[in-house]
C-alpha positions as CSV (number, residue, x, y, z in Angstrom):
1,X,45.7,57.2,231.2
2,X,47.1,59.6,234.0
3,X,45.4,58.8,236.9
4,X,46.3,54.6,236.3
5,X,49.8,55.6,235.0
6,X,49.9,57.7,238.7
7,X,48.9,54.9,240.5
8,X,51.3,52.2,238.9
9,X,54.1,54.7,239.8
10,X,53.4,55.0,243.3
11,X,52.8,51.1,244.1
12,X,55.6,49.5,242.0
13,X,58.1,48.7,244.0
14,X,56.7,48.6,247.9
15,X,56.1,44.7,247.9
16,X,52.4,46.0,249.6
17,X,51.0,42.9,250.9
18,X,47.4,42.6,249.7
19,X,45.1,40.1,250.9
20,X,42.6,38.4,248.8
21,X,40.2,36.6,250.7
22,X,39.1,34.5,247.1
23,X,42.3,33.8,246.5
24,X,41.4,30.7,244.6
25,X,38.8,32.0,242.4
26,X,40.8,31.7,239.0
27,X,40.4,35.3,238.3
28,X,41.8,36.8,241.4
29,X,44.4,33.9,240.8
30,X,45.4,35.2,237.9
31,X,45.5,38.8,239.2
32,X,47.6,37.7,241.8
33,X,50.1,36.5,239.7
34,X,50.0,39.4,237.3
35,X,50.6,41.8,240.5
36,X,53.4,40.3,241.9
37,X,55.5,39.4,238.2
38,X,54.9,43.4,237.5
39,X,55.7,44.3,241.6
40,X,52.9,45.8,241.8
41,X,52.2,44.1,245.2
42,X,52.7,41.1,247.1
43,X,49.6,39.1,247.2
44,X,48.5,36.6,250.2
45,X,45.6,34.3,251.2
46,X,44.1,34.5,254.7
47,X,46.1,33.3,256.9
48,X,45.6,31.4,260.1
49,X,43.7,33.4,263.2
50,X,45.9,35.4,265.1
51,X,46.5,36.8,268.6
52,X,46.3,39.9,266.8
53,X,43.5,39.7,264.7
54,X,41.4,38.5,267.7
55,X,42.9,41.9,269.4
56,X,42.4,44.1,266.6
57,X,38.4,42.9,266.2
58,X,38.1,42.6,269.7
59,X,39.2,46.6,269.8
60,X,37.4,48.1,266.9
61,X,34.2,46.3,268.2
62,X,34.2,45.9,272.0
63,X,33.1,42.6,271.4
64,X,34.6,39.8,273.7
65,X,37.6,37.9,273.0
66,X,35.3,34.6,272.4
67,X,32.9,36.1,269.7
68,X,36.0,37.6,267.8
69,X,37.6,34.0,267.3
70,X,34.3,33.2,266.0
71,X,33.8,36.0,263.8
72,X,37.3,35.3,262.7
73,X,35.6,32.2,261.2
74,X,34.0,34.3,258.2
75,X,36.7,34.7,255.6
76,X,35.9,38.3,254.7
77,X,36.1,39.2,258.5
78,X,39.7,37.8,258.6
79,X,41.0,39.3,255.5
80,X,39.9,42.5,257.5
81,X,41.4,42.1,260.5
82,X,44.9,40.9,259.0
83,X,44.5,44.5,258.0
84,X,43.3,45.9,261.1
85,X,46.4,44.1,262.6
86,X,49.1,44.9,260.1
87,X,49.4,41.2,258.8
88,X,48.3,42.8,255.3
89,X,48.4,46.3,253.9
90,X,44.8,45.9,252.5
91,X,42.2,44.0,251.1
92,X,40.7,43.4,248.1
93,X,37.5,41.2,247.6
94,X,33.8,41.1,246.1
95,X,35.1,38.9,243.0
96,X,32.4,36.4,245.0
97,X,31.0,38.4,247.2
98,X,28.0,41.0,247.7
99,X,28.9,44.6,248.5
100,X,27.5,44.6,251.3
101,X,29.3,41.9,253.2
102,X,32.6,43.1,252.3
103,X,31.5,46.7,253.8
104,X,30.2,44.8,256.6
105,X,33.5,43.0,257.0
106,X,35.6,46.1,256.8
107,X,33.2,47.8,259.5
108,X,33.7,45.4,262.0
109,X,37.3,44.7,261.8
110,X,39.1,47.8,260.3
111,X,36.5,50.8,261.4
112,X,35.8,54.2,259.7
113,X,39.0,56.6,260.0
114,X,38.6,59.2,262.0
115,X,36.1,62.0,261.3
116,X,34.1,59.4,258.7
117,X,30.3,59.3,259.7
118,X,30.0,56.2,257.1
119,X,31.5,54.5,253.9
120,X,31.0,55.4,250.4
121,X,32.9,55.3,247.6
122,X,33.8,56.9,243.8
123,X,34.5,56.6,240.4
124,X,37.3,57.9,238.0
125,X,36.0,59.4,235.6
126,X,38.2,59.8,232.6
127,X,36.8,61.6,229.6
128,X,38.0,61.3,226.3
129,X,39.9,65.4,225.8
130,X,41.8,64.1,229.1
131,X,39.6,65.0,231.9
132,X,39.6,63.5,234.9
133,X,37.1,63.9,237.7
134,X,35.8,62.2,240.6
135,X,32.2,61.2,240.6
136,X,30.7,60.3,244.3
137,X,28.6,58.4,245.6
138,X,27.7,56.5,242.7
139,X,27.2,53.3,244.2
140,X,27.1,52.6,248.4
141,X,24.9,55.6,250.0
142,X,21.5,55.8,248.6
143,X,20.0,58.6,250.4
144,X,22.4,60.6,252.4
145,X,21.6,62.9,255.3
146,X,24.0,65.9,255.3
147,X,25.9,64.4,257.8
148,X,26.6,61.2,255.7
149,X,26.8,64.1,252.6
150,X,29.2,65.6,254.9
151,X,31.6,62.2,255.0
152,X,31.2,61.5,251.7
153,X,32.4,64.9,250.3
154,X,35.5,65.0,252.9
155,X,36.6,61.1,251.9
156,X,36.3,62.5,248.1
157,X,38.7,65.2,248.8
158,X,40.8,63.0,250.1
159,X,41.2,60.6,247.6
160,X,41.2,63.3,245.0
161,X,44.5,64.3,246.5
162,X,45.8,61.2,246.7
163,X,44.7,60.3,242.6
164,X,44.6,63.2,241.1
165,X,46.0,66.1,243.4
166,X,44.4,69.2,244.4
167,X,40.8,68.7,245.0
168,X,38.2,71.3,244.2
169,X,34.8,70.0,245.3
170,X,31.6,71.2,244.0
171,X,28.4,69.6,246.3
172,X,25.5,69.2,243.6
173,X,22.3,70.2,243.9
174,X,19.1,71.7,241.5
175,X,20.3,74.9,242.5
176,X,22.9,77.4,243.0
177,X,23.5,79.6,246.5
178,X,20.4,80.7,247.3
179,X,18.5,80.7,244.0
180,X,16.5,77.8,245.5
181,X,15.4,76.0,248.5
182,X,14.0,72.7,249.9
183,X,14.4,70.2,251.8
184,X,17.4,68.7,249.1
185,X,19.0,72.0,248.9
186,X,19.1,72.6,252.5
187,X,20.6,68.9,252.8
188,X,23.7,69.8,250.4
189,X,23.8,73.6,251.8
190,X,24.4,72.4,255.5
191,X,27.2,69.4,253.8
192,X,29.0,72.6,252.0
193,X,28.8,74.6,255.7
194,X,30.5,72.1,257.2
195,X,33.1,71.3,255.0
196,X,33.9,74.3,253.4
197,X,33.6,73.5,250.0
198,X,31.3,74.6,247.3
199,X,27.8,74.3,247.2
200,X,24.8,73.4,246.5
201,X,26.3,74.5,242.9
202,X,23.8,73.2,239.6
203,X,26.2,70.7,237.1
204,X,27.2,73.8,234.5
205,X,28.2,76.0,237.3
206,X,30.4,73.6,238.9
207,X,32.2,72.9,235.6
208,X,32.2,75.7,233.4
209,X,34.1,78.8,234.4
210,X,31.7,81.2,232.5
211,X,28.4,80.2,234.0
212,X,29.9,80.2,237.3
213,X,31.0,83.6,237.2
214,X,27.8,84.5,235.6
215,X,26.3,83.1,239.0
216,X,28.7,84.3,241.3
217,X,29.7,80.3,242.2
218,X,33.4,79.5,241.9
219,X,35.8,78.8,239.3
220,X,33.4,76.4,237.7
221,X,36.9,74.1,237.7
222,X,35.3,71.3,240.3
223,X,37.2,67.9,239.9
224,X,35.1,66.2,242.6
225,X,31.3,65.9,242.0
226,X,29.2,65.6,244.8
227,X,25.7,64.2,243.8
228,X,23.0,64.4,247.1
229,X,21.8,60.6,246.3
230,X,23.0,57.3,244.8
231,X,19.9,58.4,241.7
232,X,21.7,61.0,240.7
233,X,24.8,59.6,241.0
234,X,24.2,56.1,239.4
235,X,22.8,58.1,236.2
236,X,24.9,60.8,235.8
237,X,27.7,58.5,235.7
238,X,26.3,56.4,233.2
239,X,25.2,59.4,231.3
240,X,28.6,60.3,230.9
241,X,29.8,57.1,229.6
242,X,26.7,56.8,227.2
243,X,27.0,60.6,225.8
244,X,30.4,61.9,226.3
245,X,32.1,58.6,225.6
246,X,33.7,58.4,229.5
247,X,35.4,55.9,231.1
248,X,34.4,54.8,234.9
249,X,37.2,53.2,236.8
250,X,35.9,51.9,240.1
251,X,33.8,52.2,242.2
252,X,36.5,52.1,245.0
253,X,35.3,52.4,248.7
254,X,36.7,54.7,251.0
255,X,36.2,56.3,254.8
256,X,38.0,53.3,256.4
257,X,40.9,53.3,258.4
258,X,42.7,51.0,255.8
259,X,42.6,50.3,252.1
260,X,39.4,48.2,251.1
261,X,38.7,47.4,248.1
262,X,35.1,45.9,246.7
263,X,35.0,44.3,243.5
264,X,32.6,44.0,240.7
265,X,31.4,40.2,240.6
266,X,31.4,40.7,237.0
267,X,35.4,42.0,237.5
268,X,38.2,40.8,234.7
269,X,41.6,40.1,235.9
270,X,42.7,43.2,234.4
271,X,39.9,44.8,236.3
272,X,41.1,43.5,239.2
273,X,44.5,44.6,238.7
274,X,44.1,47.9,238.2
275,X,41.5,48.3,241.5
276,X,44.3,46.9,243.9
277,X,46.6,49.2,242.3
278,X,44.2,52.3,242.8
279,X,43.3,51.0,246.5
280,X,46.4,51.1,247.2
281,X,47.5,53.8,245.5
282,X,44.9,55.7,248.3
């Protein structure tokens, strides 16, 4: 599979230090020990509050020095600031934990890189002829203004380029240029003004190089899907795995400063595996 084999290539090697804040939980164990016997990374647990954790939480939050040592109390909040404060490369968590409180975690300690309005995340999609594209948001947003569209469709690029290489971003929508309006189209037509990429393009015009010519709307090559809401994105994902037989690797979040990565609950140690490797791989 390209995109994993990628990934594997570009992590093997750099001892990255990841730090798992369930460290103990036996699959994450496991994991751990598969990781560093294959040098894939170096995993740690949390380790004991710092000078600069405190710092770094302290910074990112203008809170006072006394409420970060408390905050530092919450394991998730100190896997992220070992980040923040380059005691660890990244972080990987969720095997025991809600999405939300490791996205909360990372927004306090580690912050949105710059540009980011909020976090989101993506899915590989790998289809069975060899396709790979990029599916976002499919999990974290649920209803996007165009300004969060906006963030979303800029941290896609970027990992696109990072996973797969060039990105070519199509922003989804029920219609094409200006075949169409309201107040959904307008969302995804200001998101594609901003950013400069394509949109609001309909599914078969994004990805077919006929129909898009046909409607004056790209190369109809987009390997980056932009879907204006977490419905359409949730089901078009599983769609594809249902009908076209595609495989969803993720989610994996991304607009943060540093690598975060959010587990399933339901995550195998393989699974786990292979999200550090992609997280880090970003």
């Amino acid at each position: 599979m390209a995109v994993l084999e990628k990934a594997y290539e570009a992590v093997r090697g750099r001892g990255a230090r990841v730090v798992f804040p369930e460290i103990d939980e036996p699959r994450v164990a496991e994991a751990c020990a598969r990781l560093r016997r294959q040098g894939l990374a170096e995993p740690v647990g949390l380790g004991p509050v710092s000078e600069a954790q405190i710092a770094a939480l302290a910074a990112n939050r203008g809170m006072k020095e006394g409420i970060a040592q408390r905050m530092l109390t919450r394991p998730l909040i100190r896997a992220a600031a070992m980040v923040a404060a380059g005691e660890a490369d990244a972080m990987v968590a969720g095997a025991d934990s809600p999405t939300a409180k490791v996205i909360e975690a990372a927004g306090l300690a580690i912050g949105l890189a710059e540009g980011v309005a909020q976090p989101s995340s993506f899915f590989v999609m790998v289809f069975p002829d060899g396709g790979e594209i990029i599916f976002a948001d499919c999990a974290v947003t649920v209803a996007p203004d165009a300004r969060g569209l906006t963030a979303i469709a800029l941290a896609s690029a970027a990992s696109c380029e990072a996973l797969l290489g060039p990105a070519r971003v199509a922003l989804l929508s029920y219609s094409t240029g200006r075949s169409g309006s309201g107040p959904g189209v307008e969302m995804v037509r200001a998101a594609a003004e901003a950013t400069g990429f394509l949109g609001p393009v309909q599914a078969d015009a994004a990805l077919n190089a006929r129909i898009a010519a046909k409607k004056g709307a790209g190369a109809g090559d987009a390997n980056v899907l932009i879907f204006p809401s977490l419905d359409a994105g949730n089901i078009a994902y599983k769609l594809a795995q249902e009908l076209a037989g595609a495989q969803a690797i993720g989610p994996f979040l991304q607009g943060f400063r540093r690598p975060v990565c959010d587990l399933s609950r339901g995550a195998t140690v393989a699974d786990i595996v292979a999200a550090t490797v992609v997280t880090l791989a970003l």
